[in-house]
SEDREN-233236 format. One record per residue (C-alpha): residue number from 0; residue in one letter; chain; z, x, y. Coordinates in nm, 3 decimals, padded with zeros to 5 digits. Example, Ala and Ser with C-alpha at 12.3 -4.5 7.8 and 13.67 -1.06 7.14 Angstrom:
% residues 2
0:A:A:00.780:01.230:-00.450
1:S:A:00.714:01.367:-00.106
//
This chain:
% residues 442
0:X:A:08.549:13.394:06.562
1:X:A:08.487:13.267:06.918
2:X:A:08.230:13.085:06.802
3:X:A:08.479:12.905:06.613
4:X:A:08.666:12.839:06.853
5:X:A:08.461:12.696:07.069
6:X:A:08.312:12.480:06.793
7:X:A:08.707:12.369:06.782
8:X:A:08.758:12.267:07.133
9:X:A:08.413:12.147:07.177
10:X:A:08.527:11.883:06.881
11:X:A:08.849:11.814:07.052
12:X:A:08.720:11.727:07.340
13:X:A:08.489:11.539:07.193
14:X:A:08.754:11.352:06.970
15:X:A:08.967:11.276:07.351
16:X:A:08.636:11.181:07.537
17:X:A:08.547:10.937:07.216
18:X:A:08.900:10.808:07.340
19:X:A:08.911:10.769:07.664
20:X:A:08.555:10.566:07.638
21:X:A:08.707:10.365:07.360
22:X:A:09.032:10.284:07.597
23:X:A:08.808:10.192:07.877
24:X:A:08.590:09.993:07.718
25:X:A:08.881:09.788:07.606
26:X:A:09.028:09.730:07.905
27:X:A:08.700:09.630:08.059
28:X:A:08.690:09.384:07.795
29:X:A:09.035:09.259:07.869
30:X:A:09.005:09.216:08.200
31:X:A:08.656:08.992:08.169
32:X:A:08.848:08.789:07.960
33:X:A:09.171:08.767:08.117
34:X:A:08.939:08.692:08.424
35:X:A:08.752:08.396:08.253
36:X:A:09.121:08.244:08.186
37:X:A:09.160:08.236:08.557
38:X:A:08.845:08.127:08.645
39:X:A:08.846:07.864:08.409
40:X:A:09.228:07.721:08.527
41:X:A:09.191:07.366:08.720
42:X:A:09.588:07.463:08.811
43:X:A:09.553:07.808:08.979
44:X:A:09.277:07.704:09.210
45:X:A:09.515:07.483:09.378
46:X:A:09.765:07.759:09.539
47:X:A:09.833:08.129:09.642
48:X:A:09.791:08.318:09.287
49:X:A:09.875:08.704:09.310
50:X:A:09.815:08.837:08.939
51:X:A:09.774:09.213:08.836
52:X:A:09.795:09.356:08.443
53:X:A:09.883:09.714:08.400
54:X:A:09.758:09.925:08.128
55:X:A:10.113:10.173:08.064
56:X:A:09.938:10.377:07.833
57:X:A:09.599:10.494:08.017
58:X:A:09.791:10.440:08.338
59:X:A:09.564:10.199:08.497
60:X:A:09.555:09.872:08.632
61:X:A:09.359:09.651:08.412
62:X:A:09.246:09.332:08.615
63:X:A:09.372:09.170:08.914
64:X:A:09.341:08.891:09.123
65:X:A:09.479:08.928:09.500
66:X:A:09.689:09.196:09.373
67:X:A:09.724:09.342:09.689
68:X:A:09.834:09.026:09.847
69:X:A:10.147:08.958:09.980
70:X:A:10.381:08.725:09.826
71:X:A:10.762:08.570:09.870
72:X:A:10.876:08.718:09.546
73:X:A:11.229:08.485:09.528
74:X:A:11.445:08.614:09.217
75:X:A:11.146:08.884:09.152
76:X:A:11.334:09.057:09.464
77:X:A:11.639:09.216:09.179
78:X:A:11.369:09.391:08.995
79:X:A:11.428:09.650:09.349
80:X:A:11.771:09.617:09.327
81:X:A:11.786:09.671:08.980
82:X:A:11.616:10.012:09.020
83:X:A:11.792:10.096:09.342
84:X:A:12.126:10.027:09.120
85:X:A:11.981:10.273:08.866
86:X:A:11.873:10.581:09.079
87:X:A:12.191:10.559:09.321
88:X:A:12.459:10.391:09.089
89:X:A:12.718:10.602:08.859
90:X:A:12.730:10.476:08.484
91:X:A:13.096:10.349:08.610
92:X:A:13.048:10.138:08.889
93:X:A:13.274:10.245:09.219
94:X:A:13.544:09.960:09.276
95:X:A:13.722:10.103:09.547
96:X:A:13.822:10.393:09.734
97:X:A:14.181:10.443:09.802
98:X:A:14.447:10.689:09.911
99:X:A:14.871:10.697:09.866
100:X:A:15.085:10.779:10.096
101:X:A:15.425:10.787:10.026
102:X:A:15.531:10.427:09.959
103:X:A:15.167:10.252:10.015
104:X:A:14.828:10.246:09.818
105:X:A:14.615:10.156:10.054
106:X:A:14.229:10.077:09.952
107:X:A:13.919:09.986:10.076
108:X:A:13.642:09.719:09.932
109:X:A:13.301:09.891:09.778
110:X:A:13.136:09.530:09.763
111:X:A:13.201:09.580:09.415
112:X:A:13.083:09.264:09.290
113:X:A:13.243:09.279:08.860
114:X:A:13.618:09.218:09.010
115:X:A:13.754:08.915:08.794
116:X:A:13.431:08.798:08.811
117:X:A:13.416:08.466:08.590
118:X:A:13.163:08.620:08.266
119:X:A:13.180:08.995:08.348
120:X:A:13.542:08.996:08.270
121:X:A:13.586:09.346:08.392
122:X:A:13.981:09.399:08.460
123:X:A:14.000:09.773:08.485
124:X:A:14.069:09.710:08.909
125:X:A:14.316:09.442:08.839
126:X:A:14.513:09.646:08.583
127:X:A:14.499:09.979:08.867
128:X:A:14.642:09.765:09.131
129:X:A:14.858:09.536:08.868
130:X:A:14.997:09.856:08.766
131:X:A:15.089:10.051:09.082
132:X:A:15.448:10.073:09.159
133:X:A:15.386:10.085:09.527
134:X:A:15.300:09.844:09.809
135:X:A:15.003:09.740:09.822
136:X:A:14.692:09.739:10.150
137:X:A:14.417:09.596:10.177
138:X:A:14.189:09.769:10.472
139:X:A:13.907:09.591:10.590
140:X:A:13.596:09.665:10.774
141:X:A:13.404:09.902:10.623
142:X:A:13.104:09.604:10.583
143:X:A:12.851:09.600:10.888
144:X:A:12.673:09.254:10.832
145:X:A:12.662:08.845:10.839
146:X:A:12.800:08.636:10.541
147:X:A:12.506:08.516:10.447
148:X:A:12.159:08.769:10.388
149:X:A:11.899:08.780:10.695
150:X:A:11.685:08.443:10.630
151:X:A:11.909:08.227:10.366
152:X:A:11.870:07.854:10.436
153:X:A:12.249:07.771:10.564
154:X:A:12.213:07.391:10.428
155:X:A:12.253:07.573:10.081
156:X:A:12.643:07.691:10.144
157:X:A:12.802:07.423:09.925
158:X:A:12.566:07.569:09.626
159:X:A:12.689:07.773:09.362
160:X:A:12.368:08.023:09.345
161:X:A:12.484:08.103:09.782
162:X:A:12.851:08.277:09.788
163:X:A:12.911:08.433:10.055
164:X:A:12.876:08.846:10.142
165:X:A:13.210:09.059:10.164
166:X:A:13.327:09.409:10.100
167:X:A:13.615:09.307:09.875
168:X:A:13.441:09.025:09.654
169:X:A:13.673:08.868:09.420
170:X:A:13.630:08.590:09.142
171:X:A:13.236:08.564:09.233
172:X:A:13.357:08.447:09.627
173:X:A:13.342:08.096:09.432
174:X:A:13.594:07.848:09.313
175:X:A:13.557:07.705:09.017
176:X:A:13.624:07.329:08.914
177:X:A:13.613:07.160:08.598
178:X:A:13.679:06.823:08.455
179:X:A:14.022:06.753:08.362
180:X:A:14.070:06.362:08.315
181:X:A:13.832:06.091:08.448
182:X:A:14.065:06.082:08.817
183:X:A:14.194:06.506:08.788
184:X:A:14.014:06.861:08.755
185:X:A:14.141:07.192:08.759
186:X:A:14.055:07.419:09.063
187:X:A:14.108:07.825:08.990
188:X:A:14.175:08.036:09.190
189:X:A:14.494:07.822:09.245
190:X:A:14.558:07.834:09.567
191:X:A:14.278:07.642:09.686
192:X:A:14.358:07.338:09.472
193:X:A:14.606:07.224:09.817
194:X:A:14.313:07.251:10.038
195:X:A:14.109:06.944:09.847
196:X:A:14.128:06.579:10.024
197:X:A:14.025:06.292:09.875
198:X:A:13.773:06.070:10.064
199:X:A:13.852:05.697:09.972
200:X:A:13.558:05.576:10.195
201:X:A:13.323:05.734:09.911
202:X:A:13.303:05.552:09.558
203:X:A:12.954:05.553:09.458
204:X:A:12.808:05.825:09.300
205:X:A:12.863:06.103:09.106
206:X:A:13.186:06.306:09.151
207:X:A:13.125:06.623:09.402
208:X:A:13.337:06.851:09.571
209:X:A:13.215:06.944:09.927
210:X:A:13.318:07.219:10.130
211:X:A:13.368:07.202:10.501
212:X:A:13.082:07.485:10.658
213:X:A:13.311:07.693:10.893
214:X:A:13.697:07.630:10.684
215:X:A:13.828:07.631:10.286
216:X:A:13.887:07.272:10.287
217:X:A:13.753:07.025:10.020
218:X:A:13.679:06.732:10.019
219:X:A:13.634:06.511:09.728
220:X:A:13.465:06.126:09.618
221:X:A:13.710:05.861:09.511
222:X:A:13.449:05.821:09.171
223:X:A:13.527:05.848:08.801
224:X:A:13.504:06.213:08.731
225:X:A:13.329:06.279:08.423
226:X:A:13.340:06.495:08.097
227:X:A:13.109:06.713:08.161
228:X:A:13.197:06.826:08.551
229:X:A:13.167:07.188:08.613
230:X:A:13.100:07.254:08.975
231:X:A:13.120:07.607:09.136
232:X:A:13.133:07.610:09.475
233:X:A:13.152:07.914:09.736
234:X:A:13.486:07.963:09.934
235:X:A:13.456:08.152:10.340
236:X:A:13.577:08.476:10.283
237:X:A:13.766:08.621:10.540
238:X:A:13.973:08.970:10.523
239:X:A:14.282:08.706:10.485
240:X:A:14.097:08.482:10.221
241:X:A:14.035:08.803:10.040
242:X:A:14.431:08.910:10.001
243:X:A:14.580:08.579:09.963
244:X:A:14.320:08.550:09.659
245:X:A:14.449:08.888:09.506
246:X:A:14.810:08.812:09.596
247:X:A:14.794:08.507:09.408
248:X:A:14.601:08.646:09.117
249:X:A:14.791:08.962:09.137
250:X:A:15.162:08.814:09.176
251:X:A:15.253:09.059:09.369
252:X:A:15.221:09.124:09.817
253:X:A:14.905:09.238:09.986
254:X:A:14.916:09.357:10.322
255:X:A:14.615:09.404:10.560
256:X:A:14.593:09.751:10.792
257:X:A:14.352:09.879:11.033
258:X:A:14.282:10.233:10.892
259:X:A:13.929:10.441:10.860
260:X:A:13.852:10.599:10.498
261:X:A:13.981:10.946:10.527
262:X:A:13.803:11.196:10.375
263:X:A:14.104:11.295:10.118
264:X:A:14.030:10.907:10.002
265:X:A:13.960:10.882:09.596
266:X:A:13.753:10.673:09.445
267:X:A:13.840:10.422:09.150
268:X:A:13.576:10.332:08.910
269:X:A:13.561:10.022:08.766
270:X:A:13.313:09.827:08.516
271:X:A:13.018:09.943:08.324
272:X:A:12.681:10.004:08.593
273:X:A:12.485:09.827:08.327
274:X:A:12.688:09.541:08.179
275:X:A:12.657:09.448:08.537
276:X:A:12.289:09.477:08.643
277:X:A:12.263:09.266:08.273
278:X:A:12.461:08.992:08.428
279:X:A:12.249:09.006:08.741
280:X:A:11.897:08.967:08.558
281:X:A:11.983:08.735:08.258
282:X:A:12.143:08.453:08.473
283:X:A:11.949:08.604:08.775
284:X:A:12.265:08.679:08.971
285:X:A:12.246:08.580:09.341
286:X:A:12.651:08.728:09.415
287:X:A:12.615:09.018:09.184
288:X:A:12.273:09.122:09.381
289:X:A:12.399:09.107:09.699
290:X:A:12.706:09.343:09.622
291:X:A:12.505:09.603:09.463
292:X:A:12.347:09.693:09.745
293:X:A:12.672:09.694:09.938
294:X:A:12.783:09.935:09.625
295:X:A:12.503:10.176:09.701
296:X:A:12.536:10.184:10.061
297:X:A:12.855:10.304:09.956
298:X:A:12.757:10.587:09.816
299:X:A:12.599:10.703:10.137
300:X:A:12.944:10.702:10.371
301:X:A:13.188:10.481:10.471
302:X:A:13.021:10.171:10.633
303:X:A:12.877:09.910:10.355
304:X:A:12.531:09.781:10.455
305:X:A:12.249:09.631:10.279
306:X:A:12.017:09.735:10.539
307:X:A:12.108:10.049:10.472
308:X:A:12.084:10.070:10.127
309:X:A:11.732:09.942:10.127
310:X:A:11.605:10.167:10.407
311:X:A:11.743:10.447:10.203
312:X:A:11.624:10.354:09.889
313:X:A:11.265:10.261:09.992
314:X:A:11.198:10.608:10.174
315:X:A:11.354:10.844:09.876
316:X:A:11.272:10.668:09.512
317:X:A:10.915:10.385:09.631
318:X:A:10.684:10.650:09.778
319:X:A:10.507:10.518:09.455
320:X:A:10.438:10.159:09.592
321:X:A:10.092:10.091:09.676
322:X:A:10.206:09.862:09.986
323:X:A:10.480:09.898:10.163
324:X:A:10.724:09.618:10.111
325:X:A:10.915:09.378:10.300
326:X:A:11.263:09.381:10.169
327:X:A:11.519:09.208:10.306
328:X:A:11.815:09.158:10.113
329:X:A:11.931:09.214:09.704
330:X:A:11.875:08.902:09.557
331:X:A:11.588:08.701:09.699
332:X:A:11.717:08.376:09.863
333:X:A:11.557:08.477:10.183
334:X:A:11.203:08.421:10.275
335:X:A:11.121:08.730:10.455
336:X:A:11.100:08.928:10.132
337:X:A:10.716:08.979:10.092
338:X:A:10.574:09.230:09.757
339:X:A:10.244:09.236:09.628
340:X:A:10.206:09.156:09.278
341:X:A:10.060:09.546:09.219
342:X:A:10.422:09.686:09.399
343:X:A:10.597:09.481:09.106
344:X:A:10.398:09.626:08.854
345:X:A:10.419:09.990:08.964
346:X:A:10.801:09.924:08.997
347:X:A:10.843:09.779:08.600
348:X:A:10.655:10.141:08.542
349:X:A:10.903:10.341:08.672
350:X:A:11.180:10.116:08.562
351:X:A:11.019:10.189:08.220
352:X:A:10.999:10.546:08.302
353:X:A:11.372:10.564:08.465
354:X:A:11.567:10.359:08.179
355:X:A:11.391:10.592:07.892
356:X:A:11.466:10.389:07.618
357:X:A:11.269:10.045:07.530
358:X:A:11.519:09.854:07.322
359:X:A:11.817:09.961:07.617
360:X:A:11.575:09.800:07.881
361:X:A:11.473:09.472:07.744
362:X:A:11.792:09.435:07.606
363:X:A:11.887:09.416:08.008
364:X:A:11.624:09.163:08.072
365:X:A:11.569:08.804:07.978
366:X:A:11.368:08.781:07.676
367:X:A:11.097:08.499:07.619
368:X:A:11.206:08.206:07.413
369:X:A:11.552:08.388:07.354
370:X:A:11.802:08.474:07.655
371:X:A:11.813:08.467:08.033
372:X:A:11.565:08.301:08.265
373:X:A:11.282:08.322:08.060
374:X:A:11.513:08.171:07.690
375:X:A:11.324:07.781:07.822
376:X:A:10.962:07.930:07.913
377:X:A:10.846:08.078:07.562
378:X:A:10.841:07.950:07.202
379:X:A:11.159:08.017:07.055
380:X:A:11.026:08.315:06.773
381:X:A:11.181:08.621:06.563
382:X:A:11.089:08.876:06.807
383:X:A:11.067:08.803:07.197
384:X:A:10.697:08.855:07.320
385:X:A:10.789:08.930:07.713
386:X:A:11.062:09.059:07.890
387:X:A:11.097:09.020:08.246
388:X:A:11.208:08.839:08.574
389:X:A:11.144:08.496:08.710
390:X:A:11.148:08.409:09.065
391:X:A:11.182:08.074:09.192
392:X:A:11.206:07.860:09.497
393:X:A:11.098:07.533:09.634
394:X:A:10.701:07.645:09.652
395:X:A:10.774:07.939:09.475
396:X:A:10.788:08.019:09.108
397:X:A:10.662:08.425:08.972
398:X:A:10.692:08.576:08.684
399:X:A:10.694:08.983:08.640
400:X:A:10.791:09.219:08.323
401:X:A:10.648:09.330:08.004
402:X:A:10.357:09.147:07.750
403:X:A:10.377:09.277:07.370
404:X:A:10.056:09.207:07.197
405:X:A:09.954:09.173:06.857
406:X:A:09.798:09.510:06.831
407:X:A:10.143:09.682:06.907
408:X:A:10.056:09.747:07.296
409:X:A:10.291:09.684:07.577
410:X:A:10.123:09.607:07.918
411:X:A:10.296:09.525:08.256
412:X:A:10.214:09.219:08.437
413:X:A:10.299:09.007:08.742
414:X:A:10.232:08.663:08.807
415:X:A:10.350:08.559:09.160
416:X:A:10.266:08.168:09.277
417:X:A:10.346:08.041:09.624
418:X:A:10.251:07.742:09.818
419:X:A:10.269:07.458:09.519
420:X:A:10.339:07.100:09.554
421:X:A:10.284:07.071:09.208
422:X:A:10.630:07.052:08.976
423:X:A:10.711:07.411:08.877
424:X:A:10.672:07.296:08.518
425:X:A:10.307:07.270:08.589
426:X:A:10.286:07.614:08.725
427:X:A:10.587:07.778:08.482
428:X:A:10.369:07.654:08.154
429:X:A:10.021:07.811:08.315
430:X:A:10.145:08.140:08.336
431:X:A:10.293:08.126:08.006
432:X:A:10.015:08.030:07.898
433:X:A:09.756:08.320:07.990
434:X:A:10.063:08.560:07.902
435:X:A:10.066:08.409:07.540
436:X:A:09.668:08.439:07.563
437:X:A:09.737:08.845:07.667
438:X:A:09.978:08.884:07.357
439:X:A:09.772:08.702:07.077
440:X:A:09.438:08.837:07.187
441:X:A:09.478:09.194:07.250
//
């Protein structure tokens, strides 16, 4: 009988050991491959390559290239805020906190970034304070920080992807302008459209509305406007800004007061957690970034801080990270952010692991050759090869998610690229193309 047995186990182990040679022989074979690709690219030779591929099922990295390397991730930065949103976020995002007292509602901003924003469409806060029957306040100062994230170029203000930081965002901090007739265009929220000037001293060019730095006034060309016009452009928040824009949207008084939280104060929950961290990956999301850190800093007292939120997060859910990062604010327009490309792949890993369900996850990122960032990168085909993040600036241009293969495997990669003169096309259609050569060859 124990002879048996043994015979048994001595076969299984056998049968795992035949296995786990079989697994690492593979890999060893994908990696000199995947490392002749490299060494035989004219492009990558040119710039800072950081590259690392991740075996998820025999938990082990399969080849890299400067993986340990750091890099200025750009947009690859909301892969941390993603997963921060995750661990500290409710499935109901919290919109504000509030308490009545006797005639008064009186609430405070969560930097609750989904409130009448243009595509989310959430209007659960609008119809709570639409609804109330008493007179509504509006108390700032809960948010400890600049209106812009530490290191974001300032020249960039007038830019749609830059609105401004706040604790009470509303209508994306932007206002939106579209073509009308060739000499009119609308301008929502409405009561901005008084604060654009036409300059008659400009009439070559194409039509664009440009915001004064320090003030909400706009200034527009005396050009033909045309057809397709569609310009967002940030408006300076200001705890004033923020209640004349929900006055007017609301049609109803807002009053600002100088009051703490109290500890009686209730919290009102708002749009879906992760209709919104979908928003923020597929379009890559600069506004909706930002906030969500201000939204988990919220969940840790009564000041709103993205400092916070990232000191918090990185000492209680990253002790996995093989380097320590660099992080600096939620969405990535700042410079300072530095990740290796082997902290990004250890961080899709446990995103894997902390989602728990493979269709709900890449549903929430931009597909290859179908949706988001990534929809212009791949071949258009019936079922998406990669799902992942792009990061881009000038010089900058990464690439980090999930490879599908032929042979039904899923690895993790990331491709991070700084320090190009070349056009990002150039670099964009070399990455694709070793990540195409990872999914038809193995």
């Amino acid at each position: 009988m124990f002879r048996s047995i043994n015979t048994k186990i001595f076969l299984l182990s056998s049968v795992i050991l035949a296995f786990l040679i079989s697994g690492c022989s593979t890999d060893k074979m994908i990696s000199k491959k995947v490392a002749k690709e490299f060494k035989n690219s004219a492009i990558i030779k040119e710039y800072m390559v950081g590259f690392a591929l991740y075996n998820m099922e025999h938990k082990q990295m399969i080849y890299q290239q400067d993986a340990d390397k750091y890099f200025t991730p750009a947009s690859n930065t909301k892969l941390f805020t993603f997963y921060t949103s995750l661990k500290m976020l409710p499935e109901d995002m919290p919109a504000l906190k509030y308490v009545e007292k006797n005639d008064s509602l009186i609430f405070w901003g969560t930097g609750d970034p989904s409130f009448l924003h243009s595509t989310l469409k959430s209007k659960n806060t609008y119809n709570f304070l639409a609804s109330s029957n008493k007179k509504l306040f509006f108390a700032p100062g809960r948010y400890e920080g600049n209106f812009y994230g530490n290191g974001w170029a300032w020249d960039d203000y007038n830019d749609y992807y830059q609105p401004e930081i706040n604790e009470l965002p509303i209508t994306d901090n932007m206002v939106a302008t579209k073509y009308v007739s060739a000499n009119k265009i609308s301008v929502e929220p409405k009561l901005f459209a008084p604060l654009f000037k036409t300059d008659s001293t400009k009439t070559k060019g194409d039509f664009y509305v440009v915001r004064d730095f320090l003030s909400n006034n706009f200034t527009t060309p005396l050009t033909s406007i045309k057809p397709t016009y569609n310009q967002q452009i940030p408006y300076k928040t200001s705890p004033q800004t923020s209640v004349e824009v929900l006055s007017d949207t609301l049609h109803k008084p807002i009053g600002l007061i100088k009051m703490k939280i109290p500890a009686e104060a209730k919290t009102f929950y708002g749009a879906k957690r992760d209709s919104v961290l979908k928003h923020m990956m597929l379009p890559s999301d600069n506004f909706i970034a930002e906030h969500l850190l201000l939204v988990c800093s919220n969940q840790l007292g009564d000041t709103l801080s993205t400092e916070k939120a990232i000191n918090y997060a990185v000492k209680n859910y990253l002790s996995f990270l093989p380097d320590k990062p660099k992080w600096v604010d939620g969405s990535g327009l700042s410079r300072k952010n530095l990740f290796t490309p082997r902290d990004l792949v250890f961080l899709l890993d446990n995103i894997y692991k902390q989602v728990n369900n493979r269709d709900k996850l890449f549903d929430m990122l931009p597909a290859g050759g179908k949706s988001g960032t990534l929809r212009n990168a791949y071949p258009k085909t019936d079922t998406p090869f990669v799902y992942g993040k792009t990061g881009s600036l000038s010089g900058v241009h990464n690439q980090s998610g999930y490879v599908l293969t032929k042979k039904g495997k899923i690895y993790i990669y990331s491709f991070m690229n700084n320090n190009f003169v070349r056009p990002t096309a150039d670099i964009r259609n070399e990455m694709v193309r070793i990540v195409t050569y990872i999914h038809d060859n193995f």
